[in-house]
TORPA-4810 file (N, C-alpha, C, O; in nm, 3 decimals):
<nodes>
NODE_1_-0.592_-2.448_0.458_-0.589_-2.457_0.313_-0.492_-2.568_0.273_-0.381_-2.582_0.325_X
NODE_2_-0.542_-2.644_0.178_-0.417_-2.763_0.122_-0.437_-2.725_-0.029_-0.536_-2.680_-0.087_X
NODE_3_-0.330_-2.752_-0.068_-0.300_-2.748_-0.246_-0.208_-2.913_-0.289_-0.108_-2.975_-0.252_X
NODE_4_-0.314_-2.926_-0.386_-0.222_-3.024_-0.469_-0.134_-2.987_-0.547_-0.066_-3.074_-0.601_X
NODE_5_-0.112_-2.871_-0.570_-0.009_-2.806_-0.602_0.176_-2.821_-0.556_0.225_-2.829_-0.444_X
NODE_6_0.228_-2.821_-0.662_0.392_-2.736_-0.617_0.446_-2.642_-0.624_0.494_-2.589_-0.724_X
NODE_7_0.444_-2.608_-0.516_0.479_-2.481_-0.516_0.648_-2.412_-0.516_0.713_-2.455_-0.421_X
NODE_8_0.715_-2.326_-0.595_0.864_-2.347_-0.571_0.831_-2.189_-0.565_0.757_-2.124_-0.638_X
NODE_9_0.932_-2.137_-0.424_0.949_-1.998_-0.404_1.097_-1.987_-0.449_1.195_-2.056_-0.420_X
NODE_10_1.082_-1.872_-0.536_1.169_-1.774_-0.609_1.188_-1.672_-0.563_1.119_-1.609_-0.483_X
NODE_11_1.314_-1.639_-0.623_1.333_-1.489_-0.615_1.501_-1.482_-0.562_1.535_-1.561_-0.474_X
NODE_12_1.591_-1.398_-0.611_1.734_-1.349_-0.574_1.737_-1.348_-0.396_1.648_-1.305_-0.322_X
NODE_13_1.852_-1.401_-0.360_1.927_-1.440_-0.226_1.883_-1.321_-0.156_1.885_-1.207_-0.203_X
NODE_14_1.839_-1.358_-0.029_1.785_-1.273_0.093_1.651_-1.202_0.076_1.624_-1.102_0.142_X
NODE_15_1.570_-1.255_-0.012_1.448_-1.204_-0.014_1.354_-1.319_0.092_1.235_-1.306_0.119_X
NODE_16_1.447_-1.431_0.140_1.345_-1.493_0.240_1.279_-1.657_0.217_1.199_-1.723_0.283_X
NODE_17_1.348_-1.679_0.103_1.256_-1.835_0.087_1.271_-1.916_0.134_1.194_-2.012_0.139_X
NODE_18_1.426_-1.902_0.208_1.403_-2.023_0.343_1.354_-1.974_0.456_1.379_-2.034_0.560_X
NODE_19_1.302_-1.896_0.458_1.210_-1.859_0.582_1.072_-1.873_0.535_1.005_-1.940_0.613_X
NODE_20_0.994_-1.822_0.406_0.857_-1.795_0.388_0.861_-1.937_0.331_0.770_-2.009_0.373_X
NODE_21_0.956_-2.000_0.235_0.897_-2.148_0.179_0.807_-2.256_0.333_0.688_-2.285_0.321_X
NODE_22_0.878_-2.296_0.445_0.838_-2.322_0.528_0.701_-2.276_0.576_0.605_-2.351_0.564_X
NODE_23_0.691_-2.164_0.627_0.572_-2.124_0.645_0.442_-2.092_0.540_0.322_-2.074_0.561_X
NODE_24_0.505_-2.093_0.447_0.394_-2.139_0.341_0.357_-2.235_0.329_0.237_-2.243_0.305_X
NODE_25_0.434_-2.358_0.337_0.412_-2.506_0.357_0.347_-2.541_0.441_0.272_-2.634_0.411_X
NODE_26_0.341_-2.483_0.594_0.248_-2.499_0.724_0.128_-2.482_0.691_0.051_-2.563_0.743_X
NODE_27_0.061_-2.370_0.592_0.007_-2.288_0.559_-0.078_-2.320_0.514_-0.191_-2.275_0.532_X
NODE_28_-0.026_-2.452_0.405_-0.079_-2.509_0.297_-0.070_-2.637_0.333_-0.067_-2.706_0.231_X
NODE_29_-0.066_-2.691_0.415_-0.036_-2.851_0.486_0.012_-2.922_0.388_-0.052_-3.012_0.334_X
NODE_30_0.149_-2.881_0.350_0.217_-3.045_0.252_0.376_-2.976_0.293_0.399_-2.857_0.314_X
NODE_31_0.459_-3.076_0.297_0.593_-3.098_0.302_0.684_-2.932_0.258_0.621_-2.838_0.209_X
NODE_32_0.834_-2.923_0.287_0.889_-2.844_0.251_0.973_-2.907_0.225_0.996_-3.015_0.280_X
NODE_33_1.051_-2.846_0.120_1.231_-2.890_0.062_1.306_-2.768_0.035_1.281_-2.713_-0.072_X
NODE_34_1.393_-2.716_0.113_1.501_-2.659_0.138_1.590_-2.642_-0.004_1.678_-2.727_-0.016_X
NODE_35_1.583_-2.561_-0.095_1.608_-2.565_-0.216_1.785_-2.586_-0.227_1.858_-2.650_-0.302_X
NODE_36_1.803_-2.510_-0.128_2.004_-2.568_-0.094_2.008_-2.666_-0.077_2.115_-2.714_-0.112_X
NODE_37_1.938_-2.737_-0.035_1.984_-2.874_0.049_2.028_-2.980_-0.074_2.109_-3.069_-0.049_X
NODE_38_1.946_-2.960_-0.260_2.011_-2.978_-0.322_2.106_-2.982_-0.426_2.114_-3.065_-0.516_X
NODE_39_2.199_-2.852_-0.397_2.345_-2.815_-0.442_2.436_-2.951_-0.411_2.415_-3.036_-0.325_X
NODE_40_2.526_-2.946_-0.494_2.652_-3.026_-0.500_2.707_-2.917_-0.413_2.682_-2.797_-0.404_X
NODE_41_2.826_-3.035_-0.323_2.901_-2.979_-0.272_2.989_-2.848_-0.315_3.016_-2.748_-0.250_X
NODE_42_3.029_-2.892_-0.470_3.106_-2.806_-0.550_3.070_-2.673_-0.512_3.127_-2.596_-0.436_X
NODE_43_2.927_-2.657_-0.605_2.876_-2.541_-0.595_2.859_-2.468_-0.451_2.885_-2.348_-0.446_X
NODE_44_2.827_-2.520_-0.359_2.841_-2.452_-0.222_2.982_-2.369_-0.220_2.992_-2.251_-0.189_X
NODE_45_3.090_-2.457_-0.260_3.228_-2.413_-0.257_3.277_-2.317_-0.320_3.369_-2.243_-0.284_X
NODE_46_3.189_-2.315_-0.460_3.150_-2.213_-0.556_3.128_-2.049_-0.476_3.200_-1.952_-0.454_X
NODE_47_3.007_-2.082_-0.455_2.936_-1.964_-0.377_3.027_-1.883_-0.278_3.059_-1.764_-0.276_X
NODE_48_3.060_-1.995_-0.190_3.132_-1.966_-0.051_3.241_-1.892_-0.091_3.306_-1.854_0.006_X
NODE_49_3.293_-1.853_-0.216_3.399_-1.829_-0.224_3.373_-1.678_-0.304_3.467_-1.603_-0.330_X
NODE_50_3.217_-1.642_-0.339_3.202_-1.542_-0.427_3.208_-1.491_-0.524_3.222_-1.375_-0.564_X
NODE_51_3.188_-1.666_-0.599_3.168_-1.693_-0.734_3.024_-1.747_-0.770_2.972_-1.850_-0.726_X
NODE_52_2.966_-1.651_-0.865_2.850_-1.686_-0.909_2.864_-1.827_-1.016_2.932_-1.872_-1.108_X
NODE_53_2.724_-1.861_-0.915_2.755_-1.992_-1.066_2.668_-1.988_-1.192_2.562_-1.926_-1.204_X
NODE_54_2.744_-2.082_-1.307_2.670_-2.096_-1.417_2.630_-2.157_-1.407_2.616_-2.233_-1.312_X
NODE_55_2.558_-2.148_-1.582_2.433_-2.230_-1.603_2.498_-2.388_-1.606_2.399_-2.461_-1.605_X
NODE_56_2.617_-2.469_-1.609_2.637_-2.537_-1.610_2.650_-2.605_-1.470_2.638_-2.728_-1.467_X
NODE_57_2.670_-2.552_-1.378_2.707_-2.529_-1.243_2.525_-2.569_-1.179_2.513_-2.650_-1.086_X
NODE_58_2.430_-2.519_-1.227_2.333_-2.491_-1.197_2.224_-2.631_-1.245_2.117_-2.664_-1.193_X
NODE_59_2.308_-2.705_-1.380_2.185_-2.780_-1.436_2.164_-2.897_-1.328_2.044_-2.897_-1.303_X
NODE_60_2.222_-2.988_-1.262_2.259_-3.062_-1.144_2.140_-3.047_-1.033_2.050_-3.117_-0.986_X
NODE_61_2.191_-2.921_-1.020_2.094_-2.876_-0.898_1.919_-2.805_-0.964_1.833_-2.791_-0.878_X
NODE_62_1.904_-2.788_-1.024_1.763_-2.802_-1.086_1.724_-2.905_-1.126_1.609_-2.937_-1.096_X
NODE_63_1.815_-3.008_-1.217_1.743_-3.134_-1.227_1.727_-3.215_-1.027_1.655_-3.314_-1.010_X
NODE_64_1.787_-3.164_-0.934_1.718_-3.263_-0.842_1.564_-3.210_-0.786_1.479_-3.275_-0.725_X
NODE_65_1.561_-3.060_-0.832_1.489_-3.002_-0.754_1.340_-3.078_-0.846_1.230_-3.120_-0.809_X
NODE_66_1.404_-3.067_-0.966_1.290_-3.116_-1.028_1.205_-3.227_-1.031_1.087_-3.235_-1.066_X
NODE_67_1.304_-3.333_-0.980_1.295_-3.451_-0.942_1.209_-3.440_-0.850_1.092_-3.453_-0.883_X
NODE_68_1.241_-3.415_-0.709_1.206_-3.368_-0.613_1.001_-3.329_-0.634_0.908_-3.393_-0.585_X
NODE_69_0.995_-3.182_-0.738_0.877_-3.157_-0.773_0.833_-3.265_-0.843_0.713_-3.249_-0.817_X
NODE_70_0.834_-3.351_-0.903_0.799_-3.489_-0.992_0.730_-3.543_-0.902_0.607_-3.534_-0.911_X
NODE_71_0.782_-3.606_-0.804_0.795_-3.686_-0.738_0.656_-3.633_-0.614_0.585_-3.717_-0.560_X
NODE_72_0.644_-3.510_-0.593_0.522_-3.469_-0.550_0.395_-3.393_-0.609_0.315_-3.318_-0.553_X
NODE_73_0.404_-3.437_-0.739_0.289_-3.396_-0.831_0.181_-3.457_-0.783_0.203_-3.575_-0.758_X
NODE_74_0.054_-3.415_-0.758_-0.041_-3.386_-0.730_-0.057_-3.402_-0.525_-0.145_-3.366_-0.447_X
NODE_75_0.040_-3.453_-0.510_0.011_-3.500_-0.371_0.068_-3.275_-0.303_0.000_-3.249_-0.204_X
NODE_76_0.127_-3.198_-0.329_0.187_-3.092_-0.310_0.312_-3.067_-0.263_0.382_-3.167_-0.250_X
NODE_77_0.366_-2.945_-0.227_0.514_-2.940_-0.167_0.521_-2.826_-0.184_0.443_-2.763_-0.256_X
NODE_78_0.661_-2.753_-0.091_0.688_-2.651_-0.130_0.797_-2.649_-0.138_0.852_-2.698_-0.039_X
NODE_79_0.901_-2.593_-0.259_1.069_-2.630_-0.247_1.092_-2.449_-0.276_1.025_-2.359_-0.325_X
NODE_80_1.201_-2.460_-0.224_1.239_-2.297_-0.248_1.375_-2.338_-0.366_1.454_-2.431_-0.352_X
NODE_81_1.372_-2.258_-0.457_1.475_-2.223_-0.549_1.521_-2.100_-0.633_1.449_-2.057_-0.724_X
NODE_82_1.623_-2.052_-0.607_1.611_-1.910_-0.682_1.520_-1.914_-0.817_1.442_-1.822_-0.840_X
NODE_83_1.533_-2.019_-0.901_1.466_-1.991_-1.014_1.490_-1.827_-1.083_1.384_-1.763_-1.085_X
NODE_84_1.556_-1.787_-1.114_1.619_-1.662_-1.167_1.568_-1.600_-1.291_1.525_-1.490_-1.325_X
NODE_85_1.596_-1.743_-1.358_1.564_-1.721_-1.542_1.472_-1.790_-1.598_1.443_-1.902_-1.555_X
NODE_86_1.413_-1.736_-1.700_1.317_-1.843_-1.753_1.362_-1.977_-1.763_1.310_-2.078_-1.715_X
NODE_87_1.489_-1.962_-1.848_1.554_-2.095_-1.881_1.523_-2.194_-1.758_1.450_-2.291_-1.778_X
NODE_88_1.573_-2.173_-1.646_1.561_-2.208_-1.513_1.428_-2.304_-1.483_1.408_-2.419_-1.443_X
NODE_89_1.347_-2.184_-1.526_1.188_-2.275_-1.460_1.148_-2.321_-1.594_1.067_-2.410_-1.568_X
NODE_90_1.157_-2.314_-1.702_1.133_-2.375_-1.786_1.187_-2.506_-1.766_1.096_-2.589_-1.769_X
NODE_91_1.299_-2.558_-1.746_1.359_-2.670_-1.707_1.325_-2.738_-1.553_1.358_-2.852_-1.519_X
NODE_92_1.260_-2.653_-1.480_1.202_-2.717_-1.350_1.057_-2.771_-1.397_1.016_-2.877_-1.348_X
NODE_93_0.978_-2.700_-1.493_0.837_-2.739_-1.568_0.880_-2.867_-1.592_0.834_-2.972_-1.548_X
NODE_94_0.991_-2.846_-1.681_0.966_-3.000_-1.814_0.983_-3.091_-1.698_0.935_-3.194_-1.745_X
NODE_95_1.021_-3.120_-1.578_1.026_-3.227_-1.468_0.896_-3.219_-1.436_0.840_-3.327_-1.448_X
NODE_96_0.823_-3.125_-1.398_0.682_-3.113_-1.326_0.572_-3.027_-1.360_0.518_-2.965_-1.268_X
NODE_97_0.535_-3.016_-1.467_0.477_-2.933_-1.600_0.364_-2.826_-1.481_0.349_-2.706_-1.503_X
NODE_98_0.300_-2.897_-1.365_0.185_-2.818_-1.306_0.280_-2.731_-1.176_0.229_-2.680_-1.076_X
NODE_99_0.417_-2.732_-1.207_0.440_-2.637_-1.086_0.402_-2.460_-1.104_0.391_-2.386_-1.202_X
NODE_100_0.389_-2.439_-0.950_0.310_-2.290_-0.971_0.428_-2.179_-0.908_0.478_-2.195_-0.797_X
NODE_101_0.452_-2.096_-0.972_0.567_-2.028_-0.886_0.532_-1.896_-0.767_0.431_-1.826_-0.777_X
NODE_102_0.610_-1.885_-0.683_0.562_-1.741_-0.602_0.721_-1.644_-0.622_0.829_-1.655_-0.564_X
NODE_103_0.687_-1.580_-0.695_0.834_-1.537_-0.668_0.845_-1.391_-0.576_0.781_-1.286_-0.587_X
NODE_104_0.969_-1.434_-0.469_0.956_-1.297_-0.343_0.992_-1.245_-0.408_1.047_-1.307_-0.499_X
NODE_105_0.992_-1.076_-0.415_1.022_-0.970_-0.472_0.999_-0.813_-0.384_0.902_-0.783_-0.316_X
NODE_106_1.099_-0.745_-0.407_1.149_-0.643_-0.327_1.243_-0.495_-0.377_1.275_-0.466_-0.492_X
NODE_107_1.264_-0.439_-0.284_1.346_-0.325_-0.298_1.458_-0.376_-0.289_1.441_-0.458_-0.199_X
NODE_108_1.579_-0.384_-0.327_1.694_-0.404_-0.336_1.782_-0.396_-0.193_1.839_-0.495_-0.146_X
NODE_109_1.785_-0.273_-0.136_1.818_-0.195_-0.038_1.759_-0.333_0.060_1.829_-0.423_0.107_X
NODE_110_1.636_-0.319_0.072_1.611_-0.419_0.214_1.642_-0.546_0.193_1.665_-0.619_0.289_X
NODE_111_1.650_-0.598_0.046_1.708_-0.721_0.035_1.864_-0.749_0.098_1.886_-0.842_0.175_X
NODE_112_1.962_-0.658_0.057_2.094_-0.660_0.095_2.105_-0.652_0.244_2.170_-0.729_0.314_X
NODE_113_2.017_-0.526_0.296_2.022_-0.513_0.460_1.986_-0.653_0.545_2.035_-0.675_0.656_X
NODE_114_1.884_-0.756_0.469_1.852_-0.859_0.540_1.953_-0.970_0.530_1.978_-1.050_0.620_X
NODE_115_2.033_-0.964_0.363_2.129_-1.043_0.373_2.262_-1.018_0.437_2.363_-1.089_0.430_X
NODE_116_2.244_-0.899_0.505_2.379_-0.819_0.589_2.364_-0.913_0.723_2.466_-0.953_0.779_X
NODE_117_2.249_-0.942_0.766_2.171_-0.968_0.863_2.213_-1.142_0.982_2.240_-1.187_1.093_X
NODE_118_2.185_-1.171_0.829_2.167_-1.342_0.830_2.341_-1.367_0.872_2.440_-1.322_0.813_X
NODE_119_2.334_-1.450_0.987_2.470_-1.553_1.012_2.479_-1.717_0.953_2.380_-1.789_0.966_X
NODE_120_2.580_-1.760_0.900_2.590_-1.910_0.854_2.512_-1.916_0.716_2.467_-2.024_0.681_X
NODE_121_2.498_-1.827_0.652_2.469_-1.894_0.497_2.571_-1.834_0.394_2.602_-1.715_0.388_X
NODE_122_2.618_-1.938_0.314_2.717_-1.915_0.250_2.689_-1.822_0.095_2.773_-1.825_0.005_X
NODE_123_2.563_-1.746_0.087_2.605_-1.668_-0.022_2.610_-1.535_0.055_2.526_-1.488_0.132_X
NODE_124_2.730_-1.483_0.015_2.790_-1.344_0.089_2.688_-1.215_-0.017_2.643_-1.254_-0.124_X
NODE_125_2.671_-1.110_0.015_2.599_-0.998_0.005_2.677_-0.981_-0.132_2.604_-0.989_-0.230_X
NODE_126_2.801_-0.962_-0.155_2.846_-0.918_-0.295_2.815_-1.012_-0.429_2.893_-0.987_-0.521_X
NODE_127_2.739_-1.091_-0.451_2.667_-1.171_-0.487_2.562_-1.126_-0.541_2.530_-1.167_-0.653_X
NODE_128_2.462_-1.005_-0.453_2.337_-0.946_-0.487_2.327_-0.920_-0.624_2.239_-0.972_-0.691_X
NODE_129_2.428_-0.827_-0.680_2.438_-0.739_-0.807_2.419_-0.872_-0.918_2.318_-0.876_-0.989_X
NODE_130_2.491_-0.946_-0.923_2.443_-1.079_-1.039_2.345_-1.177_-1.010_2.312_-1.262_-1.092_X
NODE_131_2.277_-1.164_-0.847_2.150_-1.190_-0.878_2.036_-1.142_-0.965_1.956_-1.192_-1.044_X
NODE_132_2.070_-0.993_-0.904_1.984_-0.900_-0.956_1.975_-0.908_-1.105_1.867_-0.912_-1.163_X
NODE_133_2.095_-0.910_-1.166_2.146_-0.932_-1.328_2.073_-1.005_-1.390_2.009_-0.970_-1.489_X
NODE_134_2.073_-1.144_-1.328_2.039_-1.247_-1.372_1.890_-1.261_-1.318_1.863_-1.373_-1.274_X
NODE_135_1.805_-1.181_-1.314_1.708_-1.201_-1.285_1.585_-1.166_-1.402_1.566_-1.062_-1.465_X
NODE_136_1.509_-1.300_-1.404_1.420_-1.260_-1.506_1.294_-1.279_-1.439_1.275_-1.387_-1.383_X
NODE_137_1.201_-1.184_-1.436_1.053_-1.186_-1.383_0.984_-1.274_-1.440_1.020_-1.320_-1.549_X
NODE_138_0.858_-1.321_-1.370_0.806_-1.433_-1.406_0.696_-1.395_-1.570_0.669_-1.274_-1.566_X
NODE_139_0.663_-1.429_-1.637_0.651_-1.383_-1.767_0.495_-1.427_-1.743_0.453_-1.512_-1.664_X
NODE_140_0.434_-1.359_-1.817_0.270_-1.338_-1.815_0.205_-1.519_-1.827_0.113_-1.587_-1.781_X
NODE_141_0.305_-1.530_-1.905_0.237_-1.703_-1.949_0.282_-1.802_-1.864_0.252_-1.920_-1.881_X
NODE_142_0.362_-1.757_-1.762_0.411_-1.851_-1.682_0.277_-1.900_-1.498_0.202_-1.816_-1.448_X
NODE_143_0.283_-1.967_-1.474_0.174_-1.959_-1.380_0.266_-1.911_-1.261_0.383_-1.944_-1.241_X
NODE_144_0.211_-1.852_-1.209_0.260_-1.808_-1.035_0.240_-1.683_-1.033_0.183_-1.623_-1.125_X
NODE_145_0.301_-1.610_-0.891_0.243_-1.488_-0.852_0.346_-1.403_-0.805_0.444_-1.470_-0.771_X
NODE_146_0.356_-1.320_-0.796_0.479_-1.195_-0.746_0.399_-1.123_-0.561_0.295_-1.062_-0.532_X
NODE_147_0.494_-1.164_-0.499_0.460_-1.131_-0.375_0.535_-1.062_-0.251_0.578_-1.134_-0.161_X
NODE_148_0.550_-0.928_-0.244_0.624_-0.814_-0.194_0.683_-0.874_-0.079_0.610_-0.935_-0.001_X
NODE_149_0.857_-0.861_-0.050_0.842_-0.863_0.082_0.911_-0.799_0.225_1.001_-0.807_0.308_X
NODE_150_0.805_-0.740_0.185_0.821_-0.618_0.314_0.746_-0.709_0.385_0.674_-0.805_0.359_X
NODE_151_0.803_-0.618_0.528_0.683_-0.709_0.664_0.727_-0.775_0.683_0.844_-0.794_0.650_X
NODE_152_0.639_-0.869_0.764_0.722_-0.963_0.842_0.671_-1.076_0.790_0.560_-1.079_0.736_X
NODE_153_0.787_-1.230_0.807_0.766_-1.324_0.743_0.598_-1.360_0.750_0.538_-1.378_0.644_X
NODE_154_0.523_-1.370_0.885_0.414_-1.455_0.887_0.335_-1.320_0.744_0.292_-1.359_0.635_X
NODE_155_0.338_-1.184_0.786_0.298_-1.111_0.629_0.267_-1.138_0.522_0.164_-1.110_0.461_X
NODE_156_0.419_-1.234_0.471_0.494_-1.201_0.361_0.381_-1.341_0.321_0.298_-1.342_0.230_X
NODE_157_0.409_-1.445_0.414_0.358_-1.623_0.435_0.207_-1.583_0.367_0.174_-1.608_0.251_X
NODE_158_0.137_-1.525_0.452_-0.032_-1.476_0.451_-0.062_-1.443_0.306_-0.156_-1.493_0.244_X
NODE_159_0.045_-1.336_0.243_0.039_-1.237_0.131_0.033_-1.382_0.023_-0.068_-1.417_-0.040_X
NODE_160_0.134_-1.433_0.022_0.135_-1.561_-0.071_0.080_-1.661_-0.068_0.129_-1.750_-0.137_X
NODE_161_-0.053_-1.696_0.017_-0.129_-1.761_0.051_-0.227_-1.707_0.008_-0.303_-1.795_-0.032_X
NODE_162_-0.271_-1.604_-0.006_-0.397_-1.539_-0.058_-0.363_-1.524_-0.224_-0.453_-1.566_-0.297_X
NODE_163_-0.249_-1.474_-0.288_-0.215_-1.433_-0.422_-0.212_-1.581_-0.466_-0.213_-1.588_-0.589_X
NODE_164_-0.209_-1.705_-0.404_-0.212_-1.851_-0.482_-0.392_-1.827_-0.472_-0.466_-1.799_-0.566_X
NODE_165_-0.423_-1.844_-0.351_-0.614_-1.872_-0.359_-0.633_-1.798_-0.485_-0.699_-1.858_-0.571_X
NODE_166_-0.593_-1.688_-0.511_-0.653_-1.592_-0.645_-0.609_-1.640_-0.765_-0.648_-1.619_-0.880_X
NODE_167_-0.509_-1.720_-0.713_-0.491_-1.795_-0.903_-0.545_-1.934_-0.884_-0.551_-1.995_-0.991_X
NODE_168_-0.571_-1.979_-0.815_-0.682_-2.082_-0.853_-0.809_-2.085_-0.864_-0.869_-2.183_-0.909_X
NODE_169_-0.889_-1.934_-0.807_-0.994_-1.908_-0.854_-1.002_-1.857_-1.008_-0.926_-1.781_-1.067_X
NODE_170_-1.144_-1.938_-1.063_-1.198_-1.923_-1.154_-1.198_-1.801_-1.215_-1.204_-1.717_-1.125_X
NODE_171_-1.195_-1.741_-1.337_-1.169_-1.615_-1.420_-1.347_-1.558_-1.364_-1.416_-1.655_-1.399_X
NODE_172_-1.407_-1.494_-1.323_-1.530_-1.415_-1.365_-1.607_-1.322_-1.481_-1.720_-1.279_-1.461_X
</nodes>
């Protein structure tokens, strides 16, 4: 399957998008971008330290991501970014108006246990609770799909590969 699509995986820390963004990308034969990769240093320092960041903290690193999605409009991609709030992807749109979102989504409990899990990434587990806070579901008018994730990554990969085919098929 290929999509001219961009695709940006969402969803609060340890639900998996640097693991499923990749394999969705395989999936879908076009490029991946590592949604950390563009944080300012600051903000890493931010995090690392177990400080949530703001929205000011945050505009930096969405405008590259956005860039980023611009820059592969119609050709595809897949970038992972929490994308949290509307505000958020509303401001990743106005860079790339046709991006489509997947946002991972879960039980809480297995989210934390997986981020208990993970070695070398700098957002620590006490963090979860103002993800969670700050989390706004993707809104009826927004395009993209909500995709469980339990199971195992290639699962989770498959699950969001089929819930995109269904939004690009035609209404009946």
């Amino acid at each position: 399957m290929r999509t001219p699509h961009v695709v940006v995986v969402m969803g609060v820390a340890g639900t998996g998008k640097t693991t499923i963004g990749p394999l969705l990308a395989s999936r879908l034969g076009v490029p991946y971008a590592e949604g950390d990769d563009f944080h300012p240093e600051a903000n890493i320092a931010k995090m690392s330290a177990g400080t949530p960041l703001d929205d000011a903290d945050r505009g930096p690193w969405l405008d590259a991501i956005g860039a980023w999605a611009h820059e592969r409009s119609g050709l595809g991609g897949v970038v992972s970014c929490s994308a949290l709030k509307r505000a958020y992807r509303d401001r990743l749109r106005a860079a790339a108006p046709d991006l489509v979102f997947v946002h991972l989504s879960g039980d809480r409990a297995l989210i934390e246990d997986r981020m208990g899990k993970r070695q070398g990434h700098f957002m620590p587990t006490a963090l979860l609770d103002s993800q969670f806070a700050t989390l706004q579901p993707l809104g009826a008018d927004e395009r993209g799909v909500a995709v469980d994730v339990s199971g195992s990554p290639e699962e989770i990969a498959e699950r969001a590969v089929a819930a995109l085919g269904d939004l690009d098929r035609p209404a009946s």
